[in-house]
C-alpha positions as CSV (number, residue, x, y, z in Angstrom):
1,X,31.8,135.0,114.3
2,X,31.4,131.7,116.8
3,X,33.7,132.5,120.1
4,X,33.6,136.3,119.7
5,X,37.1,136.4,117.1
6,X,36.5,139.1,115.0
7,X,39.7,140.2,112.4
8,X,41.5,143.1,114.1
9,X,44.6,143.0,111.8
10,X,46.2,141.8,109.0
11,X,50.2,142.2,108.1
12,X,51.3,140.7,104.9
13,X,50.3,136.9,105.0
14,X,49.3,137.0,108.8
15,X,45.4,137.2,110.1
16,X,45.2,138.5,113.4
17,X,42.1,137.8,115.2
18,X,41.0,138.7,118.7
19,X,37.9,137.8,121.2
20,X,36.8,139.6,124.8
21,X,35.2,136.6,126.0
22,X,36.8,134.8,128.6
23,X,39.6,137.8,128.5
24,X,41.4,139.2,125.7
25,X,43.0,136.7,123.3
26,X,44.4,136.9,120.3
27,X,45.6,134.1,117.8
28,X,47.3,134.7,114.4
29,X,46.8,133.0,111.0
30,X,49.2,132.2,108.1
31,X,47.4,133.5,105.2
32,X,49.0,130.7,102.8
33,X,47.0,127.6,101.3
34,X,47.2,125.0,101.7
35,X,47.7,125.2,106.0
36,X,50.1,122.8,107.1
37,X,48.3,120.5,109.4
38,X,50.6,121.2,112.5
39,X,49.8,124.6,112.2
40,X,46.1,124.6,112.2
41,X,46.7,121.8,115.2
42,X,48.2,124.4,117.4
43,X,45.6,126.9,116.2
44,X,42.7,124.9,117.2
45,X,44.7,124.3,120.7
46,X,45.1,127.7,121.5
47,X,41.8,128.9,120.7
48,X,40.2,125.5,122.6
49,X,42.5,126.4,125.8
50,X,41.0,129.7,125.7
51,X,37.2,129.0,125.2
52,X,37.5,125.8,127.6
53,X,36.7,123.2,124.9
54,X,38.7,120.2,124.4
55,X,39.4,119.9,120.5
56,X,36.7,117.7,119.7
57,X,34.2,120.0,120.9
58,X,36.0,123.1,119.1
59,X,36.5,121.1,115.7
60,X,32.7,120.4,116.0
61,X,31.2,123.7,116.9
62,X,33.6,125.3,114.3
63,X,33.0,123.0,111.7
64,X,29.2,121.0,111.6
């Protein structure tokens, strides 16, 4: 999976996914369609904080 996330647990609607690099870090995900657009906003914040990319460069390794 790109950045090291790999599914560690999964509670009712909620994802849990967790990487090694850079240090442990975990982010959760609303299992629930469609995602409301602030949520995936602050999802794609956390995980760019983590790996070091701004959100442009997340949004585009993750999704071209």
């Amino acid at each position: 999976m790109k950045l090291g996330y790999e599914r560690t647990r999964q509670m009712g609607s909620r994802l849990r996914l967790t990487t090694e690099r850079n240090g442990e870090h975990h982010v959760t995900i609303p299992l629930h369609s469609p995602l409301r657009v602030g949520t995936l906003s602050g999802i794609l914040r956390d995980v760019g904080h983590h790996a070091g990319l701004s959100r442009d460069e997340l949004v585009k390794l993750l999704f071209s």
